[in-house]
N, C-alpha and C positions, 0 to 999 in steps of 0.2 A: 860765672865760672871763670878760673883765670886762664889767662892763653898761655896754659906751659903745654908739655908734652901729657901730663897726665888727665887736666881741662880738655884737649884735642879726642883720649882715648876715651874720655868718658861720654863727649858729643856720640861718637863716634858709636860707642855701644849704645847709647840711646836711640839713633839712626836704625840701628840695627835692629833691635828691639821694635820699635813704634812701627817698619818694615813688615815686620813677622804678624806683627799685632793686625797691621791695615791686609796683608795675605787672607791671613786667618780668617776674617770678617769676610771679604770678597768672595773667600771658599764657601762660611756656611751662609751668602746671601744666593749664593750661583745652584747651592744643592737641592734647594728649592725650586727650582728653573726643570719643568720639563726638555728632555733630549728629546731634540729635532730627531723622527722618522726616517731611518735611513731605507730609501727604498730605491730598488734594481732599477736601472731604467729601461730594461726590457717590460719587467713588470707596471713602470706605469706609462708606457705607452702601447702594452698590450700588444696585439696580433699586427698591428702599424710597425711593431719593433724588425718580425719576420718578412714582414712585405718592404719594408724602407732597403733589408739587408740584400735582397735577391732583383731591387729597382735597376737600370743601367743608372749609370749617370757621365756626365754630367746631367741634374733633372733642375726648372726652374721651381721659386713657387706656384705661378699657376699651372704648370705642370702637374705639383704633388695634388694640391686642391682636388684637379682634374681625376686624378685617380685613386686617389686617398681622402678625398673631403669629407666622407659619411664617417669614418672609423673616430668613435669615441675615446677620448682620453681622459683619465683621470686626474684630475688639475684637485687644487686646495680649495676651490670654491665648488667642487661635485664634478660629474661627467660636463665635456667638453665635446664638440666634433672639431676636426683637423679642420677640417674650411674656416671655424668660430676664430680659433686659437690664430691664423694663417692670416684669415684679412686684416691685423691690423698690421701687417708689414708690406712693405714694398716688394715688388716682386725680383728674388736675388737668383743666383745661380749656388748650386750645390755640389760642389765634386765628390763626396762619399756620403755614406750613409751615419758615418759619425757625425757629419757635418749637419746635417738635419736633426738627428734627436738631440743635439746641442743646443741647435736653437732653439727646437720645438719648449725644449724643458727649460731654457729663458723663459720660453713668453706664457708657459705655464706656470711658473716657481717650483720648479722642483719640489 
């Protein structure tokens, strides 16, 4: 192609083109792809959501253990208990209650 002004607008639209084309492809490889579950995190940490929300705190984690270790959660690999999901962390300090189902749903995967 020659390097005038019209070789530059022809790259150019080519660019533009092969662009749209490599979109295009991405789109219909992505629409195959189930969407991730979007789910409340009340709802997947169940009746722990109402009891975290009415906790004092600051609360530690062997604290929550302490009081919440039985209560099941619903994690990607089936039911969990809050003690399971809790021992593999260090024991931290927690000023709210948003602060714990944050973590909680790290170390579950959301």
């Amino acid at each position: 192609m020659a390097d005038d002004k019209q070789g530059r607008d022809e790259q150019a639209d080519d660019e533009k083109r092969r662009q749209q084309e490599r979109m295009q492809e991405e789109a219909s490889t992505r629409a195959d792809e189930e969407e991730p579950v979007r789910v409340d995190p009340g709802d997947r940490l169940g009746d722990l959501d109402k009891a975290l929300k009415s906790h004092d705190y600051p609360v530690t984690t062997n604290e929550l253990v302490e009081a919440y270790g039985d209560y099941e959660l619903e994690t990607q690999g089936g039911k969990r208990l809050l003690e399971d999901v809790l021992s593999s962390t260090e024991d931290q300090t927690y000023d709210s209650a948003e602060d714990v189902r944050r973590r909680i749903l790290e170390l579950i995967g959301r």
